[in-house]
C-alpha positions as CSV (number, residue, x, y, z in Angstrom):
1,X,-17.4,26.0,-56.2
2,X,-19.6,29.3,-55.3
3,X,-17.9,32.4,-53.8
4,X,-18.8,33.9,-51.0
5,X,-16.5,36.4,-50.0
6,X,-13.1,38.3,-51.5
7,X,-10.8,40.7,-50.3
8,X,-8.0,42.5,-52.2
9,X,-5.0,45.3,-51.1
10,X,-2.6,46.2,-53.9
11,X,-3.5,43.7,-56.6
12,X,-3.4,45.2,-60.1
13,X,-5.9,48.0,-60.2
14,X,-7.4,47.7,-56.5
15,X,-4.4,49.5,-55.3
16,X,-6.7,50.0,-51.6
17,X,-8.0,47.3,-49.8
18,X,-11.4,46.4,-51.3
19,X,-14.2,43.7,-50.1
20,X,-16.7,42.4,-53.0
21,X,-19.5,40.2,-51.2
22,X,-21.2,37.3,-52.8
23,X,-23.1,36.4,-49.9
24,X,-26.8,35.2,-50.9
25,X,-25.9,36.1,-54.8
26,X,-27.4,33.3,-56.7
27,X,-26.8,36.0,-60.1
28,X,-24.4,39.2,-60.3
29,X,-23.3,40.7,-63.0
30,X,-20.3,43.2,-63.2
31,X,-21.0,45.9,-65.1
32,X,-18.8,49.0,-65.6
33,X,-16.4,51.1,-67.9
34,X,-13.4,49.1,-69.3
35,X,-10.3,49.2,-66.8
36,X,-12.2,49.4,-64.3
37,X,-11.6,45.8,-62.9
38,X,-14.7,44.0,-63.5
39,X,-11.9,40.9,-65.2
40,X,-9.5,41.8,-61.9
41,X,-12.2,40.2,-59.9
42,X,-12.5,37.4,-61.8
43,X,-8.4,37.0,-61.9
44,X,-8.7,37.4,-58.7
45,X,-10.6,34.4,-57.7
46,X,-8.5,32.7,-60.2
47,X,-5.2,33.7,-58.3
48,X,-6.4,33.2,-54.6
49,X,-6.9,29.4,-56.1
50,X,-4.3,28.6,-58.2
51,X,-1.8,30.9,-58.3
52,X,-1.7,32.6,-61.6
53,X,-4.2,34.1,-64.1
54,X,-4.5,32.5,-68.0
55,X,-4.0,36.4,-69.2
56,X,-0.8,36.6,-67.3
57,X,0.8,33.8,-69.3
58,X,0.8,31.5,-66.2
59,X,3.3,32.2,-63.8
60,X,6.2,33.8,-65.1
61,X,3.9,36.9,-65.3
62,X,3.3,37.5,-61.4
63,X,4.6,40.8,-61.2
64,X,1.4,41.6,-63.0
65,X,-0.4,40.9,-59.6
66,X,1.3,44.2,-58.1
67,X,-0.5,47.5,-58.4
68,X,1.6,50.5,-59.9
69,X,4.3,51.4,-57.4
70,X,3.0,48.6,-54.2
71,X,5.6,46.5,-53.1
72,X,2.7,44.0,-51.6
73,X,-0.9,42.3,-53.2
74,X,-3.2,40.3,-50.6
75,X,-6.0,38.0,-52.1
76,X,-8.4,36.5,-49.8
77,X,-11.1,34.4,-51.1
78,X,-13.8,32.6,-48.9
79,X,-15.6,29.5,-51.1
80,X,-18.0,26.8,-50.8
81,X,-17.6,23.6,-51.8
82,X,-19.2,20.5,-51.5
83,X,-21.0,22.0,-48.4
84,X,-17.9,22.8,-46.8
85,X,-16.7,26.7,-46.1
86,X,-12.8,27.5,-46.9
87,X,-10.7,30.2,-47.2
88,X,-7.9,30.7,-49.6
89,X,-4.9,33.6,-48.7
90,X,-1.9,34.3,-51.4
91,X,0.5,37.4,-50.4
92,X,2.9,38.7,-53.6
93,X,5.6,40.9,-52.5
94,X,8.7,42.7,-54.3
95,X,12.2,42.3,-52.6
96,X,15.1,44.7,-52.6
97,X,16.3,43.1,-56.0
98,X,13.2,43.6,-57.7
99,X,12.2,39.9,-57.8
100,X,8.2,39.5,-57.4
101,X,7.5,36.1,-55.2
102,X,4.6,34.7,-53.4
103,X,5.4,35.4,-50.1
104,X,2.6,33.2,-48.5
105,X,0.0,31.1,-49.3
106,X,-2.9,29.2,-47.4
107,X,-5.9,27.0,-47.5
108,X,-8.1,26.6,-44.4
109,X,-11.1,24.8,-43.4
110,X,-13.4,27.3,-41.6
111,X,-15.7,25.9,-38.9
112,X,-19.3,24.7,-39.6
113,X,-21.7,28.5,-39.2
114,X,-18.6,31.1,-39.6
115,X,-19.7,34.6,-39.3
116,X,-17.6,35.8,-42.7
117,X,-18.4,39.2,-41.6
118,X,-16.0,38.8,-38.3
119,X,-13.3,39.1,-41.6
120,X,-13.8,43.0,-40.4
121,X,-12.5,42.8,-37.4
122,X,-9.4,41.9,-38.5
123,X,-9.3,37.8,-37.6
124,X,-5.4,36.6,-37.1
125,X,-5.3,33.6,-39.2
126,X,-5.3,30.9,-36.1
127,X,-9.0,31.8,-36.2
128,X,-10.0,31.0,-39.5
129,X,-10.0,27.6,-38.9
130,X,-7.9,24.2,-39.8
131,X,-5.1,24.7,-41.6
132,X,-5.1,22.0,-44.8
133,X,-2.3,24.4,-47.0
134,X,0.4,26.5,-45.2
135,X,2.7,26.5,-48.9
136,X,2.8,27.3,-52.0
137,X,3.8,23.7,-52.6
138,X,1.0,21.8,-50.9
139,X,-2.0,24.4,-52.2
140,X,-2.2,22.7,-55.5
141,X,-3.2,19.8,-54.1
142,X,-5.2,20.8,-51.3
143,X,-7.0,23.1,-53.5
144,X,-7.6,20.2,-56.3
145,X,-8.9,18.2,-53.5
146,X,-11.5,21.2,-52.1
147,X,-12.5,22.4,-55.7
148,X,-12.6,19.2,-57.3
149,X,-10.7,20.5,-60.6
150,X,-7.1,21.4,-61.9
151,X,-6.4,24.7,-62.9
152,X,-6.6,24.0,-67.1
153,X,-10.2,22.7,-66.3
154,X,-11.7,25.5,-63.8
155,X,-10.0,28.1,-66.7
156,X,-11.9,26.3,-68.9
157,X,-15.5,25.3,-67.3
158,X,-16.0,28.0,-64.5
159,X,-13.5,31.5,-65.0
160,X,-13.5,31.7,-69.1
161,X,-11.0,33.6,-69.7
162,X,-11.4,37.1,-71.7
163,X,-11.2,37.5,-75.7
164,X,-12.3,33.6,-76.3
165,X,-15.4,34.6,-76.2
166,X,-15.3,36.7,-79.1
167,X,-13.1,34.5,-80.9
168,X,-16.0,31.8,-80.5
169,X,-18.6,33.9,-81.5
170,X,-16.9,35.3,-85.1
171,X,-15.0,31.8,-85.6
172,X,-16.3,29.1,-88.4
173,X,-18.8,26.6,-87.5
174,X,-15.0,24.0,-87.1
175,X,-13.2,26.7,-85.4
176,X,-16.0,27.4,-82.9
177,X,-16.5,23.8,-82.2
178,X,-12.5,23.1,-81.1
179,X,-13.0,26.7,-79.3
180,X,-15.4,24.7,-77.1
181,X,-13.6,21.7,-76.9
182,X,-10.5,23.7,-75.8
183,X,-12.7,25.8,-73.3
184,X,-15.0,23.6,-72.0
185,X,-12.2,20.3,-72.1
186,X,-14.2,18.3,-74.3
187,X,-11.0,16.9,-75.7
188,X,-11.2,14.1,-73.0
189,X,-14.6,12.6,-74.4
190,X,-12.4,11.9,-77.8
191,X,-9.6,10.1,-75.4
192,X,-12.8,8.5,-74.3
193,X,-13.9,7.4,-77.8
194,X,-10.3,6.2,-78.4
195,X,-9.8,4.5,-75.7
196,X,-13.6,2.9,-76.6
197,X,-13.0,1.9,-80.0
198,X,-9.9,0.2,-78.7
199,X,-11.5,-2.1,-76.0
200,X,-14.2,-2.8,-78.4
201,X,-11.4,-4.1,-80.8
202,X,-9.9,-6.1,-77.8
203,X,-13.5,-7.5,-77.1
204,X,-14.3,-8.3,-80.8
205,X,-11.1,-10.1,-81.2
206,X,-12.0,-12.1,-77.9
207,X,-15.1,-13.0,-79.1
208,X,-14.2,-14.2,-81.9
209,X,-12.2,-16.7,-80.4
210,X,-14.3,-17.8,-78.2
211,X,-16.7,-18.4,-80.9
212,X,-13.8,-20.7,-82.5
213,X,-13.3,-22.4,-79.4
214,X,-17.4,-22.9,-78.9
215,X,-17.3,-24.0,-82.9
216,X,-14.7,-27.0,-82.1
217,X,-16.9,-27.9,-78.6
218,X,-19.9,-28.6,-80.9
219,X,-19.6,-32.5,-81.1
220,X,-18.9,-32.4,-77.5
221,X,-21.8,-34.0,-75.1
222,X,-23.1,-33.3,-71.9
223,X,-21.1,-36.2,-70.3
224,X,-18.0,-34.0,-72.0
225,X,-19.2,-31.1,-70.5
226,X,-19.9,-32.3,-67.2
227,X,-16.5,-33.8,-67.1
228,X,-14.7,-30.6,-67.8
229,X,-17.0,-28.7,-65.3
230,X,-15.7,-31.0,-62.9
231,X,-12.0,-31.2,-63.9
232,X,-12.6,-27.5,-64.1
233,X,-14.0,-27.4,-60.1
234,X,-10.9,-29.6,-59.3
235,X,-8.7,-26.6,-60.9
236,X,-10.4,-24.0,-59.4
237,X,-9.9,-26.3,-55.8
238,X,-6.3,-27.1,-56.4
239,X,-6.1,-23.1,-57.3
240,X,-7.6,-21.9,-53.6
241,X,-4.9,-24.7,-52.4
242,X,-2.1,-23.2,-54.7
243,X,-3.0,-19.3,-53.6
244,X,-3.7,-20.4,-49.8
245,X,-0.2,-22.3,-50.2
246,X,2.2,-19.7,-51.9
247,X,2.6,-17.5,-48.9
248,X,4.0,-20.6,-46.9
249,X,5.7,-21.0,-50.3
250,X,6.9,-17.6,-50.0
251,X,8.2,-17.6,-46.0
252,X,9.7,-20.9,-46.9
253,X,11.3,-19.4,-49.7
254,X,12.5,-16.4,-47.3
255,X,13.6,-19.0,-45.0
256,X,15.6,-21.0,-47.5
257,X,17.3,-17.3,-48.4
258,X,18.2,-17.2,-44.8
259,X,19.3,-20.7,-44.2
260,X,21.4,-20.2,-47.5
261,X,22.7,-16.9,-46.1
262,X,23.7,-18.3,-42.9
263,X,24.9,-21.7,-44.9
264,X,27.6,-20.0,-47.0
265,X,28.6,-17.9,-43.5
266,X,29.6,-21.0,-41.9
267,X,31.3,-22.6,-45.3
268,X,33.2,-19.3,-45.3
269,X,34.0,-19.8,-42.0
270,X,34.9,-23.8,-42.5
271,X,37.2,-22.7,-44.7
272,X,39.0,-20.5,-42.8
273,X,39.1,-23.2,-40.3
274,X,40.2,-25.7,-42.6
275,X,43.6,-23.6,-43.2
276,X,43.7,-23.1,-39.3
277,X,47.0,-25.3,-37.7
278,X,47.3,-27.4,-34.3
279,X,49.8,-25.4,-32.6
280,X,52.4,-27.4,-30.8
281,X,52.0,-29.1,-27.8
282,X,48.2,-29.4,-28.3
283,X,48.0,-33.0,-27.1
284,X,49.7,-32.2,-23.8
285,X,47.1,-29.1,-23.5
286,X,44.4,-32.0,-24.6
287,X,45.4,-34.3,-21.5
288,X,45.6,-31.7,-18.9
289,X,42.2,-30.2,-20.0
290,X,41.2,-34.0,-19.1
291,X,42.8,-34.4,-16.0
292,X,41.2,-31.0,-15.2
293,X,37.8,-32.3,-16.2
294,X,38.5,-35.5,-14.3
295,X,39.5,-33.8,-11.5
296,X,36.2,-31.5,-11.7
297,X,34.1,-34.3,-12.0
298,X,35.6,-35.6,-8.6
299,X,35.4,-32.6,-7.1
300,X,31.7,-32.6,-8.0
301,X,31.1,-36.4,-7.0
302,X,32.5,-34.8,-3.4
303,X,30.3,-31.9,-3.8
304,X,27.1,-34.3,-4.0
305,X,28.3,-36.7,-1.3
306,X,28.6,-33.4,0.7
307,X,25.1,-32.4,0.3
308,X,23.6,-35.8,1.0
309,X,25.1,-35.2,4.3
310,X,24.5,-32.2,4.8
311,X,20.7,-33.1,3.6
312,X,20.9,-36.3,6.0
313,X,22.1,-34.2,8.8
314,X,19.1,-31.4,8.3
315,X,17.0,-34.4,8.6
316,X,18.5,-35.3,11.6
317,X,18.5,-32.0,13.0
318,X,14.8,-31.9,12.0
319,X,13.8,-34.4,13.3
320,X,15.6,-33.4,17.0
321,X,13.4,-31.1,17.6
322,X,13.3,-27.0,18.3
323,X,17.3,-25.9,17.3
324,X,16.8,-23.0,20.3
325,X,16.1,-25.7,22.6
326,X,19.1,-28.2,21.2
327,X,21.6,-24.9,21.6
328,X,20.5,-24.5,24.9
329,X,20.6,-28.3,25.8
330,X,24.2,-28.0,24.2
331,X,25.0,-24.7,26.1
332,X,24.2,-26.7,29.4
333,X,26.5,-29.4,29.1
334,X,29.4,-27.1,28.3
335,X,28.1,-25.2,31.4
336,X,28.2,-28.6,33.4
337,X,31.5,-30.0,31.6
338,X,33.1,-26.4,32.8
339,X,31.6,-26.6,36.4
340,X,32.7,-30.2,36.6
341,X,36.2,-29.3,36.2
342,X,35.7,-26.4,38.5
343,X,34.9,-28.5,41.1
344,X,37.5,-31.1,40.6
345,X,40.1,-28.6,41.0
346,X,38.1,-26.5,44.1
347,X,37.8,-30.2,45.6
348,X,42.0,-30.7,44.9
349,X,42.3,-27.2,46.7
350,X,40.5,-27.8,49.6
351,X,41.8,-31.4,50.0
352,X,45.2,-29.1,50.0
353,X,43.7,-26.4,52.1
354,X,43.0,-28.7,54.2
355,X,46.6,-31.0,54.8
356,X,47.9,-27.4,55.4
357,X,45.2,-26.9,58.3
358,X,46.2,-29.6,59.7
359,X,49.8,-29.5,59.5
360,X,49.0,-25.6,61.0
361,X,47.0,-27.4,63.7
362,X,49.3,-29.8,64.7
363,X,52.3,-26.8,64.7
364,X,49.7,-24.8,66.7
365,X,49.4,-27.5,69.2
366,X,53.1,-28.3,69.5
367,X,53.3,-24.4,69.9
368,X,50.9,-23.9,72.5
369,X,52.3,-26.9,74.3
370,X,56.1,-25.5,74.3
371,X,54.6,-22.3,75.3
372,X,52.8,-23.8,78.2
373,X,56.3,-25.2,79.3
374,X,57.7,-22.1,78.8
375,X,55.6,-20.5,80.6
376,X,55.4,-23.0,83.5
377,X,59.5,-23.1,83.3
378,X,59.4,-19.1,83.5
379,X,56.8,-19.0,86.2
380,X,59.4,-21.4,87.6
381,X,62.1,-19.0,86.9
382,X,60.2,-16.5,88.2
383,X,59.3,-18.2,91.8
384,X,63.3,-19.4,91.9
385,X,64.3,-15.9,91.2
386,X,62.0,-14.5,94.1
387,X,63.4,-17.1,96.6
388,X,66.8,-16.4,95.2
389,X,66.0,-12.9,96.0
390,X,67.5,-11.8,98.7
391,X,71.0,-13.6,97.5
392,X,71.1,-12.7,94.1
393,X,69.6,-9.3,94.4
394,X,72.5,-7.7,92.9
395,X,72.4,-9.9,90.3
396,X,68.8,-9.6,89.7
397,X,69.4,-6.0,89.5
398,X,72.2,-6.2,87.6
399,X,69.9,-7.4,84.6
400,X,67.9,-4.0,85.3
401,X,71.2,-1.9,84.9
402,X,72.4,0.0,81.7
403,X,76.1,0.9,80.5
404,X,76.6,4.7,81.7
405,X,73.0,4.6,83.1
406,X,72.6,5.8,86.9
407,X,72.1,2.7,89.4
408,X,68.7,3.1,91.0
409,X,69.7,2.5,94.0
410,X,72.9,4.5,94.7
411,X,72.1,6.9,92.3
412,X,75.7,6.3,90.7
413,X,76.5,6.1,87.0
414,X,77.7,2.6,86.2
415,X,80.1,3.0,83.2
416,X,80.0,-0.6,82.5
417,X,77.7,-3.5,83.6
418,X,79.3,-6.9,85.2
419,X,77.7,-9.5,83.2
420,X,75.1,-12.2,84.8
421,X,76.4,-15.5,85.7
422,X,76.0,-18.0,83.8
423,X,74.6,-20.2,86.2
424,X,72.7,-18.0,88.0
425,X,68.9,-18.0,88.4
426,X,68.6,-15.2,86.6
427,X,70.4,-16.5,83.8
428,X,68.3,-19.1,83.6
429,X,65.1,-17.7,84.1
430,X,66.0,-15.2,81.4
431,X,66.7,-18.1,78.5
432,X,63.9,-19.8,79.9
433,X,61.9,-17.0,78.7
434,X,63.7,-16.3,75.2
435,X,62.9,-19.7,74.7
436,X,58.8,-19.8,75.6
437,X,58.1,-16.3,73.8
């Protein structure tokens, strides 16, 4: 892990915000009077990581992260590791109660060639790159994953922390060896060792019995030997066969589970069945459920007979030819079979029309014949009357006159005509013609 860049505002004893740039350091020192924060640096880096400080007395002792009378410490530290850039934010603020909390906390991956110094301007954090940490929570491991090491070993190997030192350098030549075990970790070299001498036990022990088993193989031959190599491939086959075959094994076995399942289901079910009772009158429900069934089976028999006729008859109909020109085939007949019995009955009423016309004709005839009489009888009348003229004149008039008309030829009003004689000409003649007209 090498620094590059870190910023600070209210932490400890950089009560203002305050920039200290590694950039292109491959050696610094920080020199300067005590208290004046050359270790605050350090803790710094320490606390932008992991969260706490080893002087603080881990992290119970945050509030010591708040300079005098600040309600609010920002760390910012930008690191490379393992040629990637990060950036690591923590925020520490004070409530109303009093409690001191980490209020925010962040690791991002910055993009490959980030200008650090664009920092200045006041970047919002969307432009710092991918976000790996956004919590408390998750920074431990993100930052265990970008750093490589846990917070007892970086304490330990990269920030040591302050008064071991002299401890180390005054202590005995014992004392200062555990001082470096405990600082630089060394304690997991004698898990090693442990852990060592333990599998070299394990192997010794196995060893030694496979030198017994070798020792009781000595009056063995080659013929021996080649016969347990080869019961030895056979194992080794019928072992690829037992490992290719235990999944199957295994769905089978899932199956059986199933089949078992589904088995005591349906005895559970037979049993309830088996307590289950006939209600009454089942038999007569039996026989009518097969007269039904006979019935449909009839009624399907029909159904299929139907079908072959209809199917026949489509043949048929196929086979006649184009159905417009059978409809209108069809329509003509009815046409015909309708005009046929129109004709029939226009036939009947002009064979009637006709007996009438001729039963006219002959009345017309008989008519024009009595007329003819008539008419030759009043003509007769007529040529009687004029030769009876000059006797019956007054008679002739008399047919002329009118009750209480004037006589034209006395001018006189006749109150009452004298009626014709009967057997007068006149008489006659005036029949004669009632009778023609």
């Amino acid at each position: 892990m090498r620094p590059i860049r870190l910023d600070m505002a209210g932490f400890t004893v950089f009560r203002e915000e305050t920039t200290v740039d590694f950039t292109d350091a491959d050696f610094f020192a920080l020199v300067g009077p005590t208290g004046s924060g050359k270790s605050t640096v350090l803790d710094a880096i320490c606390f932008a990581l992991y969260g706490t400080v080893p002087r603080w007395g881990g992290t119970r002792g945050l509030a010591n992260a708040l300079a005098p009378s600040t309600t609010e410490a920002r760390v910012r530290l930008v690191f490379e590791s393992a040629g990637d850039r990060y950036v690591a934010t923590r925020v520490v603020r004070r409530d109303g109660r009093g409690a001191v909390k980490t209020a925010n906390a962040g690791l991002q991956l910055m993009p490959a060639g980030f200008d650090v110094t664009k920092l200045d301007t006041g970047l919002s954090p969307d432009d710092l790159g991918e976000v790996i940490a956004g919590t408390p929570a998750e920074m431990e491991d993100a930052v265990l994953e970008a750093v490589g090491l846990p917070y007892e070993q970086f304490t330990s190997c990269v920030v040591l922390p302050q008064g071991q030192f002299a401890d180390f350098l005054h202590a005995k030549p014992a004392t200062r060896q555990q001082i470096l075990i405990n600082l630089l970790g060394l304690g997991v070299y004698e898990d090693v060792q442990k852990r060592a001498t333990e599998r070299a036990g394990q192997a010794e022990a196995k060893l030694e019995a496979v030198d017994r088993m070798l020792g009781g193989l000595a009056a063995d031959d080659d013929e021996t030997l080649a016969g347990a190599e080869e019961r030895a491939d056979r194992m080794r086959e019928l072992a690829g066969a037992v490992a290719a075959a235990v999944p199957e094994l295994e769905r089978a076995r899932a199956t059986a589970r199933d089949v078992a399942a589904a088995l005591a289901g349906l005895d559970a079910e037979l049993a309830v069945l088996a307590g289950v009772r006939a209600p009454d009158g089942i038999a007569e429900l039996a026989r009518a459920v097969t007269t039904a069934r006979t019935a449909a089976d009839e009624a399907a028999a029909a159904v299929a007979l139907a079908e072959e006729r209809e199917e026949k008859l489509r043949g048929e109909l196929a086979a006649a030819g184009d159905e417009s020109a059978l409809r209108l085939l069809l329509k003509a007949h009815a046409d015909r079979e309708r005009l046929t019995a129109e004709a029939d009955a226009v036939r009947a009423a002009v064979a009637a029309a006709q007996g009438e016309h001729e039963a006219a004709a002959r009345a017309l005839a008989e008519a024009r014949t009595a007329a003819e009489r008539a008419d030759a009888e009043l003509e007769t009348a007529f040529r009687a009357h004029e030769e009876a003229k000059a006797t019956d004149q007054a008679v002739a008039l008399r047919a002329h006159l009118v009750d209480g008309a004037p006589c034209p030829v006395c001018e006189q009003v006749v109150p009452r005509v004298p009626a014709v004689p009967a057997g007068s000409a006149v008489a006659r003649a005036t029949a004669a013609g009632k009778a023609a007209r």
